[in-house]
C-alpha positions as CSV (number, residue, x, y, z in Angstrom):
1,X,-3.3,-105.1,-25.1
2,X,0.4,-106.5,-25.6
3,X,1.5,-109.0,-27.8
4,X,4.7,-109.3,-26.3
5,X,4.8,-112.7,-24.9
6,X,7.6,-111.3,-22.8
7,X,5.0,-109.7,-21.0
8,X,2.9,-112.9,-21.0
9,X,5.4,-114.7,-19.5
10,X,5.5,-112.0,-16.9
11,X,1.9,-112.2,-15.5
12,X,2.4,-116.3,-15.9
13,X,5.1,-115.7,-13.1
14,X,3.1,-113.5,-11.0
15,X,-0.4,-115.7,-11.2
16,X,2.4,-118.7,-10.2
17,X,3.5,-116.9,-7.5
18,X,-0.2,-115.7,-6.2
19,X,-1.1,-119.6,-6.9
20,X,1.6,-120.6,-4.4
21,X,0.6,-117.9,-1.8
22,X,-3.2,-118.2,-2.3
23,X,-5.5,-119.1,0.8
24,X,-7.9,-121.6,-0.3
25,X,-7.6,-124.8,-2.8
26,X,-9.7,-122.2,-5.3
27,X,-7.8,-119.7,-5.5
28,X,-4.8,-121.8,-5.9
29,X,-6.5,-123.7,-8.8
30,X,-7.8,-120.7,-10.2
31,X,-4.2,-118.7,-10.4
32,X,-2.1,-121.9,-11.5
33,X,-4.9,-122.2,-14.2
34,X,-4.4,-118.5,-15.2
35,X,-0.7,-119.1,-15.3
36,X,-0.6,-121.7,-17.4
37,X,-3.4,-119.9,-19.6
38,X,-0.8,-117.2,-19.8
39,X,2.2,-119.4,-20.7
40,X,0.2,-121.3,-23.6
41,X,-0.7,-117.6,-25.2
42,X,3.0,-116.6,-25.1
43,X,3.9,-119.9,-26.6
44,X,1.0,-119.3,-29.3
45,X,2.2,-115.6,-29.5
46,X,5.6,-116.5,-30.5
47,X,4.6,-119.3,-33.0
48,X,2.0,-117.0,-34.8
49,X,5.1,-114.0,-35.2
50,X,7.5,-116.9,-36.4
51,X,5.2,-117.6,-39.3
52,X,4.1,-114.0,-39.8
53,X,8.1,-113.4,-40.2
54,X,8.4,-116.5,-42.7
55,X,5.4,-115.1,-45.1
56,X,6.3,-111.6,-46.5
57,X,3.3,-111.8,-48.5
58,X,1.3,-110.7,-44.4
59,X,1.0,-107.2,-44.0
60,X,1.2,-106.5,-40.4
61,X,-0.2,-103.2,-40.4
62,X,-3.3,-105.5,-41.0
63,X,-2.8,-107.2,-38.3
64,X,-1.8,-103.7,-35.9
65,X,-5.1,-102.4,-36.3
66,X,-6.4,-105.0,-33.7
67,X,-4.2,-103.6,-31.0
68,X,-7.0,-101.3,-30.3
69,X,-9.7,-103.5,-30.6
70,X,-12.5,-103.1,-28.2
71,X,-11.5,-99.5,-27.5
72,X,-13.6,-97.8,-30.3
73,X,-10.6,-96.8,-32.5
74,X,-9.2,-98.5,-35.5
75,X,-12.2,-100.5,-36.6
């Protein structure tokens, strides 16, 4: 999984844009809710690197090793 909130912001657009064209008062509230879900992780995303980048004492690599998480490797 990314941790680019680039690409967060990316699917925020695209849940926006299937909330807008969705059929029924559900979907709508289900894809505007996804979009904004998206949004508040980028936002999250780029405060967490902001203080990782502030406290050299954080490796990184540490933090890497979840990037596979869930897929058997690197645990």
């Amino acid at each position: 999984m990314t941790r680019d909130p680039k690409k967060f912001r990316e699917i925020a657009r695209v849940c926006a844009v299937l909330s807008k064209s969705a059929v029924t008062p559900e979907e709508r509230d289900i894809f505007a809710t996804l979009a904004e879900t998206w949004r508040g992780m980028a936002a999250s995303n780029e405060s967490l690197h902001a203080l990782l980048d502030r406290d050299p004492a954080i490796d990184t690599d540490d933090l890497n090793r979840f990037d596979n998480y869930g897929s058997g490797v690197g645990l």
